[in-house]
Structures are given as C-alpha cells and as structure tokens.
Phi, psi and omega in degrees: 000327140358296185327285205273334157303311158318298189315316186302325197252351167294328178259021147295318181288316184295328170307288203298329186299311194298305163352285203295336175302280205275019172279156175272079165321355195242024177021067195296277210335319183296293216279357146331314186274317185306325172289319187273333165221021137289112211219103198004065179097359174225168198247157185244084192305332188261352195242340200261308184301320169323301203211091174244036174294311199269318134351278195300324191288322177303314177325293215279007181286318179310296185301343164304312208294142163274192175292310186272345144323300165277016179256353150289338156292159167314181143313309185291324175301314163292320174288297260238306176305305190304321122020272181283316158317308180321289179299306176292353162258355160275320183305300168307323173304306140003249176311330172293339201234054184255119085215125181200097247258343167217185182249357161269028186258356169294107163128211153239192158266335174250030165212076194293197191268338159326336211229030176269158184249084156244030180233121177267117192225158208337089177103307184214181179305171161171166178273152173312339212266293185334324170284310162317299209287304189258328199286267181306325191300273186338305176309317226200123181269061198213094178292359152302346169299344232222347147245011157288022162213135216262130173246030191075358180257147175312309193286354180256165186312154185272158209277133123029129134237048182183147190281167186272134174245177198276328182275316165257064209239336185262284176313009189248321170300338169310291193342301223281312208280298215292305194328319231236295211274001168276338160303134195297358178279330188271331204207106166230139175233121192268085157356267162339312194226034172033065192219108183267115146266136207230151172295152169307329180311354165275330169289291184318327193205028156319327204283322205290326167320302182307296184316324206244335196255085173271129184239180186261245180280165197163199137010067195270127166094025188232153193280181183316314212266335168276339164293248178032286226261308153303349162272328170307313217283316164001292217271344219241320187259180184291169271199342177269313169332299196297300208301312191316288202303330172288348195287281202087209202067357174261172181245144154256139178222155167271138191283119183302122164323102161288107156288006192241139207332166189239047165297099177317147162288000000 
C-alpha cells in the first residue's frame, strides 16, 4: 500500500515539470496586447477597458503557474515573468476603475491603488507594493527594476511594446534605463547652475544602487546614495553626459513626479 502514495507524487511531479515546461516563456499573448495598446510610453486606456479579454485570458495563463514551477525558470525566466505580471496588473487595475485622470484616484487614503489585492500569484492574491517590495526587492539584487516597471504615470518609464523575455531581458533592461534618462522625466542637467536633475525614483530607492553601482574616482562632493545613483545613470548616457556626471562637484535634486496617467491621445 506503500506503493501507491510514492506513485502518486512521482506523477505530481511529472505534471508540475511538463506544466513548468510548457509555459510560454515568450509572453506572445503580452506582447500582442502591448503592439496594440502601447502607444510610445503611453497606453490607449479607452480601446483596452473596451476589449479587456485578452488582458484577462493572459493574467489568468499567469495565475496558473505555481510556486514550485516558477522556482524551476532560470532567473531570467522569473524577472521577465514578474515584469510582466506586474505592468499587466496595472494595465488590468487601470481599466477596471477607467475613467480615471490617475492611478492615484484608485483606491483610498488610507488604500491606495498599491495596496489593493490585485495580482493573483501562486494561488492567491497580493498587492502591487507585495510584488515590487517583498517579492522582486527582496528576491532580486537588480535595481533596474524599478524602471522595468510601469505605473501608470507620466513621470514613470515608459510601458514597453513588447513584453520582457528571458533571452532578451538584460538588453531590453539596457533599453529601458537609456530610453527613460534620455528623456526630460528621467535624467536632466543644468550647466549654468551646476544642477543634475534625476527622476524621483531615485530618491525613493537609491539605496537599492548601491551594492552594485559603486563607484570609483570621481564624483566629487556627493553623498553615497547620489555616487550611487550617478554612477548608474553613467552607464546609461551619451559619453558627454557621463564624463559631466563622473566630475561631480554639482547639486542634485529630484524631479517632481507626474502623476497623471499615462494615456495616448
């Protein structure tokens, strides 16, 4: 009678493997929605709450995967999933409560739209801030995330038009960084008034810089978390840009944060 229990969970396992197998690492279905309503950083928010099907049919091939699935992808295979679930649950979050001039009119004050339980991940529920905050933060020593993930704003990197895959996943995080500090939300510098303006997201999760963006000679007159933060943006920019940012001797300030959707005309 032995027997037959062993038996049972060797073919629990060959399910979860074949499962774990035959997920579509190449997220067709995303970038399907993303080509159609993705509109250079910005989203067409009124033609998606129309035909939010396809949205929906994708969350939910996601919310199949379990736990011990996604801990058999690579690394690259989990961030690209996670990525995308993230943006794609903004997009659905969006649109359930569309019309709406922010994503911060979503929610309350004291339950914003972060902290709504709208991402279904192995099994159950959880919040955007659970996914970013304990999941990817915690998980994943890789502060590009925070511009791979899209919030509905103007002032945050711009959504995509194509989903993130495991094979192109450091270029496409290259992509994402240069795009967004080439941009006047991301990255600006005032000559004239020795002044780096950098997005907030950087105030917010400087810290997040540090173990990896270190930096070497340099950056004279900056605190940990602006070398830090200026040694990333380095890396990111034109070759005039960087040497400016490699000097230091400037003040940094953060660039006030847009919030109001990040909708196509």
């Amino acid at each position: 009678m032995r027997i037959l229990p062993a038996f049972l969970l060797s073919i629990s396992l060959c399910i979860a493997s074949l499962s774990a197998q035959e997920f579509d690492h190449t997220h067709k279905a995303y970038d399907a929605i993303l080509e159609k309503y993705a509109l250079e950083g910005n989203v067409d928010y009124q033609s998606l709450h129309t035909n939010p099907r396809a949205l929906k049919r994708y969350l939910n091939t996601m919310a199949t995967v379990s736990k011990p699935q996604f801990q058999k992808f690579s690394k690259e295979q989990q961030l690209a999933f996670l990525f995308n679930l993230y943006n794609a649950a903004t997009l659905k979050l969006i649109i359930d409560h569309y019309p709406v001039k922010s994503i911060k009119d979503i929610g309350s004050w004291f339950k914003g739209p972060w902290d709504q339980p709208v991402v279904w991940l192995f099994g159950t529920t959880i919040t955007l801030n659970n996914l970013e905050h304990d999941i990817l933060r915690k998980g994943y020593n890789e502060p590009r995330l925070h511009l791979a993930l899209v919030c509905a704003a103007k002032g945050c990197p711009p959504l995509r038009t194509e989903a993130y895959t495991a094979e192109k996943l450091n270029t496409q995080l290259n992509d994402q960084t240069h795009t967004f500090l080439a941009g006047s939300s991301g990255l600006r510098i005032n000559r004239q008034t020795r002044t780096v303006y950098v997005s907030s997201i950087f105030k917010w999760y400087g810290k997040d810089f540090i173990s990896i963006y270190t930096p070497g000679a340099g950056f004279v007159g900056l605190n940990k978390i602006e070398r830090a933060v200026a040694a990333f943006c380095s890396r990111y920019v034109s070759d005039q840009k960087r040497a400016y940012l490699m000097t230091g001797g400037y003040t940094v300030k953060y660039i006030d944060y847009d919030w109001s959707l990040n909708e196509g005309d």
